[in-house]
SEPAVEX-675041 format. One record per residue (C-alpha): residue in three letters; x, y, z. Coordinates in nm, 4 decimals, decimal comma. Example, Ala and Ser with C-alpha at 12.3 -4.5 7.8 and 13.67 -1.06 7.14 Angstrom:
BEGIN
   residu         c1         c2         c3
      ALA     1,2300    -0,4500     0,7800
      SER     1,3670    -0,1060     0,7140
This chain:
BEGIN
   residu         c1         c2         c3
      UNK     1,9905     0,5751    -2,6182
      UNK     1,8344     0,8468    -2,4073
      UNK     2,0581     1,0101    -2,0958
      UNK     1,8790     0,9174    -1,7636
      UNK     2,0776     1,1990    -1,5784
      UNK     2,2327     1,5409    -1,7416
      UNK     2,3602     1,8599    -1,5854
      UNK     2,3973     2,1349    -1,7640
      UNK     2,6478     2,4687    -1,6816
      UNK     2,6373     2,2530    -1,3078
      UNK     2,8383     2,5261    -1,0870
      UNK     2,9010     2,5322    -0,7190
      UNK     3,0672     2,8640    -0,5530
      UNK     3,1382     2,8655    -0,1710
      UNK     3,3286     3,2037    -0,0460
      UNK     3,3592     3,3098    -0,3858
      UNK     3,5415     3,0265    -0,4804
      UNK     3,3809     2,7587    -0,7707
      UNK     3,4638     2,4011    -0,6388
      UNK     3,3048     2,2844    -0,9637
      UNK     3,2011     2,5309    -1,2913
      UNK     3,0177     2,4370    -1,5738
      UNK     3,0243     2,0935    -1,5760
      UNK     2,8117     1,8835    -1,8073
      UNK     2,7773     1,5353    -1,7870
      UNK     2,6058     1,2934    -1,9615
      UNK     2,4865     0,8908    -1,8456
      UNK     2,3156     0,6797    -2,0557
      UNK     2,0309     0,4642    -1,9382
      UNK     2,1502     0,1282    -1,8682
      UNK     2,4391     0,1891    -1,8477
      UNK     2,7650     0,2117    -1,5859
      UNK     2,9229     0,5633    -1,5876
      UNK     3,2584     0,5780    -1,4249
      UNK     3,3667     0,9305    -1,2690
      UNK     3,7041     1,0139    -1,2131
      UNK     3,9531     1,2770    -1,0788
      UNK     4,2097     1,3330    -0,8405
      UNK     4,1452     1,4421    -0,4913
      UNK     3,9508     1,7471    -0,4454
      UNK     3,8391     1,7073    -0,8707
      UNK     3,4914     1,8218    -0,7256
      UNK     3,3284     1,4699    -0,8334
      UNK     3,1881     1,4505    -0,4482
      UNK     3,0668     1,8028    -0,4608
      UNK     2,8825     1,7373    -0,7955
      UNK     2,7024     1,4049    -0,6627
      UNK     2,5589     1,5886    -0,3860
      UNK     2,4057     1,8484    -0,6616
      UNK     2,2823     1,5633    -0,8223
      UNK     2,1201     1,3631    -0,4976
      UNK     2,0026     1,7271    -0,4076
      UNK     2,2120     1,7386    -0,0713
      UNK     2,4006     2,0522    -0,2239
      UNK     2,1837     2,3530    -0,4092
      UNK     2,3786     2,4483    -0,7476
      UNK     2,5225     2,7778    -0,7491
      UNK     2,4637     2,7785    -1,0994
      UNK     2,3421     2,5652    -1,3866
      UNK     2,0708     2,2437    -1,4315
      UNK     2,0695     1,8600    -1,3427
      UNK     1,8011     1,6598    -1,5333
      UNK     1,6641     1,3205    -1,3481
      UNK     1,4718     1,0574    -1,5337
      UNK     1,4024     1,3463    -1,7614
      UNK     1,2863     1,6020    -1,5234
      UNK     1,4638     1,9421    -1,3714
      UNK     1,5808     1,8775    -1,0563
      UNK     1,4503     2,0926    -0,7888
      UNK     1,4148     2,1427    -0,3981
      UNK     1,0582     1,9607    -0,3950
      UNK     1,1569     1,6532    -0,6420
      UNK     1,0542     1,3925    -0,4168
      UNK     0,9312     1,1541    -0,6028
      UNK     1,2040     1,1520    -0,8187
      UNK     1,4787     1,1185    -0,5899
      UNK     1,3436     0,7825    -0,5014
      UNK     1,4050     0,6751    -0,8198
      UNK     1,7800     0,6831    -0,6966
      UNK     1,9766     0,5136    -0,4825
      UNK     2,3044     0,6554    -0,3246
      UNK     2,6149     0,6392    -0,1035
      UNK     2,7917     1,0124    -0,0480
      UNK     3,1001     0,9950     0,1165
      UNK     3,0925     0,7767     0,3782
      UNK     2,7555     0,5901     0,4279
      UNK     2,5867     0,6860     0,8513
      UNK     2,4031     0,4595     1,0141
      UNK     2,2453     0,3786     1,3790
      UNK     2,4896     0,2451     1,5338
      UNK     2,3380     0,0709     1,8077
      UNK     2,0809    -0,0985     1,5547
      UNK     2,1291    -0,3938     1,3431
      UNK     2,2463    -0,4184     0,9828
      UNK     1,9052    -0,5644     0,9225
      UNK     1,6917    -0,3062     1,1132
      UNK     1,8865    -0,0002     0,9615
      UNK     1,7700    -0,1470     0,6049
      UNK     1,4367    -0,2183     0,7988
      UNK     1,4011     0,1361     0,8963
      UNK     1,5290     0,2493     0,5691
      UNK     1,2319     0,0594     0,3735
      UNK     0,9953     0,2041     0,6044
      UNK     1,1060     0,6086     0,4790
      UNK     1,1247     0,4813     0,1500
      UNK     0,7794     0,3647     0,1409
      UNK     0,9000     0,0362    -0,0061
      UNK     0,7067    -0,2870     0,1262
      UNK     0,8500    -0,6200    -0,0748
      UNK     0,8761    -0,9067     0,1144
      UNK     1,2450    -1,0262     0,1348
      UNK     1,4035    -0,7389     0,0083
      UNK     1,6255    -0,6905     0,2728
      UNK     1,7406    -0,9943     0,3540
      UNK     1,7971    -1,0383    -0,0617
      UNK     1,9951    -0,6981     0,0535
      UNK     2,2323    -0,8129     0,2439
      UNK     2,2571    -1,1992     0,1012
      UNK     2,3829    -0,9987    -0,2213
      UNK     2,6502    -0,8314    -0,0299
      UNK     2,7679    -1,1089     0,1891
      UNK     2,6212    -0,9849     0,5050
      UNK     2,3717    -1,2237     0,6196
      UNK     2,5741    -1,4133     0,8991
      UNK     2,6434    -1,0305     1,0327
      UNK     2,2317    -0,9248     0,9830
      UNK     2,2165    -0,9260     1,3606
      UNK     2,4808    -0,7694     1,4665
      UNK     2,4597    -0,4120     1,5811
      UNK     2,6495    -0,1910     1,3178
      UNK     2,9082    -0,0386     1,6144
      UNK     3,0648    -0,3949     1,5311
      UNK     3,0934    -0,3646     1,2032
      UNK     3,4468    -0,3710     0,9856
      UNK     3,4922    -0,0264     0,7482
      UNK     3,4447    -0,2820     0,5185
      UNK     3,1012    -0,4343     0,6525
      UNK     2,9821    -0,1204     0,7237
      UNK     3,0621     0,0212     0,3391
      UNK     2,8948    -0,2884     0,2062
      UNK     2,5399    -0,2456     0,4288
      UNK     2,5773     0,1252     0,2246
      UNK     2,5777    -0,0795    -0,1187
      UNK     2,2584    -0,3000     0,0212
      UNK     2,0665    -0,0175     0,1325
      UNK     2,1321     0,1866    -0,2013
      UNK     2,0499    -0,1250    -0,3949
      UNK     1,7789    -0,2195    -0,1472
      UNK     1,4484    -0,0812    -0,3441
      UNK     1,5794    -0,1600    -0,7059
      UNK     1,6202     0,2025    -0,8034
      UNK     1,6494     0,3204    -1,1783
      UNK     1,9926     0,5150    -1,0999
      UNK     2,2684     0,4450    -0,8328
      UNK     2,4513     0,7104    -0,7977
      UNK     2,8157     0,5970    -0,5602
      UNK     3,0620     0,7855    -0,4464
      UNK     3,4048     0,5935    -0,3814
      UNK     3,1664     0,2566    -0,3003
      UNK     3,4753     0,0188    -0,2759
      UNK     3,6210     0,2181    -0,0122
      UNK     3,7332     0,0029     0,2822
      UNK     3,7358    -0,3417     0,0613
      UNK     3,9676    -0,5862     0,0498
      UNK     4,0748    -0,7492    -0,2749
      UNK     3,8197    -1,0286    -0,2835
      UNK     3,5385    -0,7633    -0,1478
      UNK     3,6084    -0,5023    -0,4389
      UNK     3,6029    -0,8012    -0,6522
      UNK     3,2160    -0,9277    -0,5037
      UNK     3,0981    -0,5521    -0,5918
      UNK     3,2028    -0,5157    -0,9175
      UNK     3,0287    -0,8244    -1,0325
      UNK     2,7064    -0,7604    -0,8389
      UNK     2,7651    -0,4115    -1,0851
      UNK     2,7890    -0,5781    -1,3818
      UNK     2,4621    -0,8143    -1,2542
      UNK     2,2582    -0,5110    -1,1483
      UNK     2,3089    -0,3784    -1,4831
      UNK     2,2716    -0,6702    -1,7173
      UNK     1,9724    -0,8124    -1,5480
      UNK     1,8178    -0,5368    -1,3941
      UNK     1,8390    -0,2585    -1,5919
      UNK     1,9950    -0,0005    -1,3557
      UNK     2,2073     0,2371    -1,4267
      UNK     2,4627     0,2873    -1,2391
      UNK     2,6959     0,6054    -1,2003
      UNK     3,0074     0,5566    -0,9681
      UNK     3,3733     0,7624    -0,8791
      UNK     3,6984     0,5738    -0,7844
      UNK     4,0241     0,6347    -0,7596
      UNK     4,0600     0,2821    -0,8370
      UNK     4,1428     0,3457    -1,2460
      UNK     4,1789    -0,0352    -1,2642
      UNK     3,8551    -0,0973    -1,1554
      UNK     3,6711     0,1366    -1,3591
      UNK     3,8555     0,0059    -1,6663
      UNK     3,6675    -0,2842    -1,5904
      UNK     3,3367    -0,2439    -1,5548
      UNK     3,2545     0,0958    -1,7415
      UNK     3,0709     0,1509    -2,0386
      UNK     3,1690     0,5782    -2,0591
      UNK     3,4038     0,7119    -1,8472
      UNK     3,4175     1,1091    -1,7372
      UNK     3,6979     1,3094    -1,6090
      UNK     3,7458     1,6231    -1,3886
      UNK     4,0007     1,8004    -1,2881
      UNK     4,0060     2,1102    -1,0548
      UNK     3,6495     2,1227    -1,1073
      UNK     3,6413     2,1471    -1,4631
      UNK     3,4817     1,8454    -1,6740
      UNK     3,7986     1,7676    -1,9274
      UNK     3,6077     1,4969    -2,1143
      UNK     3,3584     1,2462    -2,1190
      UNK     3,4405     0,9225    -2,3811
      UNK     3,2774     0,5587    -2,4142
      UNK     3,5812     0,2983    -2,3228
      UNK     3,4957     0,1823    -2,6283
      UNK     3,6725     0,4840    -2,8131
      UNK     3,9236     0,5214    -2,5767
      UNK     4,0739     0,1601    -2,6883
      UNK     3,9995     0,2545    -3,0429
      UNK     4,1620     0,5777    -3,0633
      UNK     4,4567     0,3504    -2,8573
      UNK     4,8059     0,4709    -2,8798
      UNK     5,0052     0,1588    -2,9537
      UNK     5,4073     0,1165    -2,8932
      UNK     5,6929    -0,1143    -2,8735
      UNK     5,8778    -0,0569    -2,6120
      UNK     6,2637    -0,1419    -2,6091
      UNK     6,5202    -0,1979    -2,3374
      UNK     6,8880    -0,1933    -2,4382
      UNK     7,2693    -0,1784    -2,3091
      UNK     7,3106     0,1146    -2,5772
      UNK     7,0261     0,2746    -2,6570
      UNK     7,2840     0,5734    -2,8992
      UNK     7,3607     0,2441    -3,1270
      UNK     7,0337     0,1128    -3,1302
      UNK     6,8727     0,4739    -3,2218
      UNK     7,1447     0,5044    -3,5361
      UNK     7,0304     0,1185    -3,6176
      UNK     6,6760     0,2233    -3,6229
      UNK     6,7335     0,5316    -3,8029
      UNK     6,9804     0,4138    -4,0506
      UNK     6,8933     0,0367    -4,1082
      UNK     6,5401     0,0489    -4,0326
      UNK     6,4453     0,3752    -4,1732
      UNK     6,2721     0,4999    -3,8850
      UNK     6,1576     0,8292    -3,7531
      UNK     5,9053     0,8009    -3,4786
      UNK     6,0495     0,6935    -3,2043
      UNK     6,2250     0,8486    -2,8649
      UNK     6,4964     0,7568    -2,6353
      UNK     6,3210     0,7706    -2,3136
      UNK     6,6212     0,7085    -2,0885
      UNK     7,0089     0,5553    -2,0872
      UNK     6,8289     0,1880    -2,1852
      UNK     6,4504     0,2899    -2,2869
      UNK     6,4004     0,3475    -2,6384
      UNK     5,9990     0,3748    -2,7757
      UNK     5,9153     0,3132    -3,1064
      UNK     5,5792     0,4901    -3,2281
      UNK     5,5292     0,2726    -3,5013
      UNK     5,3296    -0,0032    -3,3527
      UNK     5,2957    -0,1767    -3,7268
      UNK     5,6750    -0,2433    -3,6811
      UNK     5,7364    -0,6073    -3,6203
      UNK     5,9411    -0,6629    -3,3117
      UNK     6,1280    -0,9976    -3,4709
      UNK     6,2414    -0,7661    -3,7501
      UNK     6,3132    -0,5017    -3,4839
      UNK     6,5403    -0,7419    -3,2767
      UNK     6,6981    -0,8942    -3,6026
      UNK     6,8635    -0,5936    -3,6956
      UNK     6,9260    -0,4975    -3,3665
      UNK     7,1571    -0,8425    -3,2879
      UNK     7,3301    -0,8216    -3,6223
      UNK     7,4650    -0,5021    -3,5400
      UNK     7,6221    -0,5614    -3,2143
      UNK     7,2765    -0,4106    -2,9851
      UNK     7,2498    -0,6322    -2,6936
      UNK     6,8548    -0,6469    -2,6157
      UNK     6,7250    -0,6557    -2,2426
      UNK     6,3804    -0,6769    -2,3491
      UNK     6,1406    -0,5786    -2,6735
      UNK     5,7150    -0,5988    -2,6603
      UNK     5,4449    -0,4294    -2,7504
      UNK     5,2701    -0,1510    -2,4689
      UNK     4,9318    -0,0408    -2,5274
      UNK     4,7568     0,2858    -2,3508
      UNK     4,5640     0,1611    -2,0566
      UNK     4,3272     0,3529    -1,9033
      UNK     4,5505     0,5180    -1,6686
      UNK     4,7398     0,6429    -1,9266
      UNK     4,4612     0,8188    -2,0692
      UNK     4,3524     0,9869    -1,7637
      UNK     4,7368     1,1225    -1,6580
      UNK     4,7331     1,2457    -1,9990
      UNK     4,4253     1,4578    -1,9367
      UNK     4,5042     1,5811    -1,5575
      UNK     4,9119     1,6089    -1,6318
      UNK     4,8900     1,8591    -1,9013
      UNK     4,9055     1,6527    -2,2258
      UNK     5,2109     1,3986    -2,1213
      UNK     5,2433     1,1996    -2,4072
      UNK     5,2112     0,8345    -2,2879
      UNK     5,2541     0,5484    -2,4784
């Protein structure tokens, strides 16, 4: 499946210092590419390279195919995008900012913005001057404009900012929709991991403005790092039980009651059984699998080993 947007060697230096070096990235058309990394990771710094607000210090991003450059026009409106927060007019309606916004674009379909902002839940507030908008309101007229024309790419930076449950909830399926039926691909950064567990097809981390790795969810739940995870009154009894009785060697006591067992094939009935018959009083016993969160401490902590 060919990438709709690459970088290559992407590097930003301001006062001799790189914010983001050598990062290469890769998102596959069709599909929804989650970016993560802590604060100050450089993931806003290399989405403005990438909607051309920022000129690379160093290094290539490739649109639809294409070297970006200071003239590419045309295909920058093959993208839609929300940087940081999204601005508006203030003192204009939600409908006349998208109004306004079609007009720049070039892009005359009749309906489009009221479909806009009927797909976001804003067309009770279309009216209303955006002054009066919620965070919320206002984040979600961002998502309506960038969807607005129906570009190939979104390309969103933190767009569930300012959402409540039920609101971050609403975008993530309209995701899923936009991508399924329409074809777009969509590239987005949270700091939500649980939310980008849930919707992602590859996910990419950075950290201190290095690119650490880029992996399809898919793999990460293959290469999964399974556990059983055991809570007991004496966890120096129930290690010697394991050891001795049970013959085995991966696991670690964690704690004075949390004991992890490494060998996931273990059967936790059998576990418990020989636990009880030697005296081991059990608080609890289950399986834990790695969750996506796990895997991205793993790669910004250092190597923790998580279970």
């Amino acid at each position: 499946m060919p990438n709709i947007l690459e970088t290559s060697q992407l590097t930003k230096t301001i006062d001799g210092r790189d914010l983001v070096k050598h990062v290469n990235l890769h998102v596959k058309k069709g599909k929804i590419y989650g970016f993560l990394g802590p604060n100050g990771a450089g993931k806003t710094t290399v989405m403005k390279m990438i909607t051309n607000l920022w000129k690379p210090t160093g290094g290539e991003v490739w649109l639809f195919g294409e070297k970006l450059t200071p003239s590419s026009y045309e295909v920058l409106k093959r993208m839609g995008s929300i940087i940081e927060f999204p601005g508006f007019y203030e003192h204009m309606s939600g409908d006349a900012n998208l109004k306004l916004h079609c007009e720049y674009m070039g892009y005359y379909v009749p309906g489009a913005v009221e479909e806009a902002l009927d797909l976001l839940g804003l067309s009770e507030a279309a009216k209303k001057p955006v002054k009066n908008y919620s965070l919320g309101m206002k984040q979600r007229l961002g998502i309506a404009r960038a969807v607005l024309s129906r570009p190939e790419l979104l390309v969103l930076d933190e767009p569930t900012n300012g959402l409540d449950p039920a609101g971050m909830k609403q975008i993530r399926e309209l995701f899923r929709m936009l991508c399924s039926e329409y074809g777009i691909t969509i590239m987005l950064s949270s700091h939500i991991l649980s939310e980008v567990e849930s919707i992602a097809d590859t996910i990419g981390v950075i950290h201190q403005g290095t690119m650490m790795e880029e992996i399809s969810m898919k793999e990460i739940l293959e290469r999964n790092t399974s556990c059983i995870e055991l809570s007991v009154e004496t966890p120096k009894k129930a290690a010697y039980v394991l050891a001795d009785k049970l013959g085995l060697k991966q696991f670690k006591v964690m704690d004075e009651r949390l004991i992890r067992i490494y060998d996931a094939r273990m059967d936790t009935g059998e576990i418990a059984k020989a636990l009880i018959m030697e005296g081991v009083e059990i608080l609890s016993i289950g399986k834990k699998t790695e969750s996506l969160e796990d895997y991205f401490l793993k790669l910004t902590e250092g190597g923790i080993k998580v279970c």
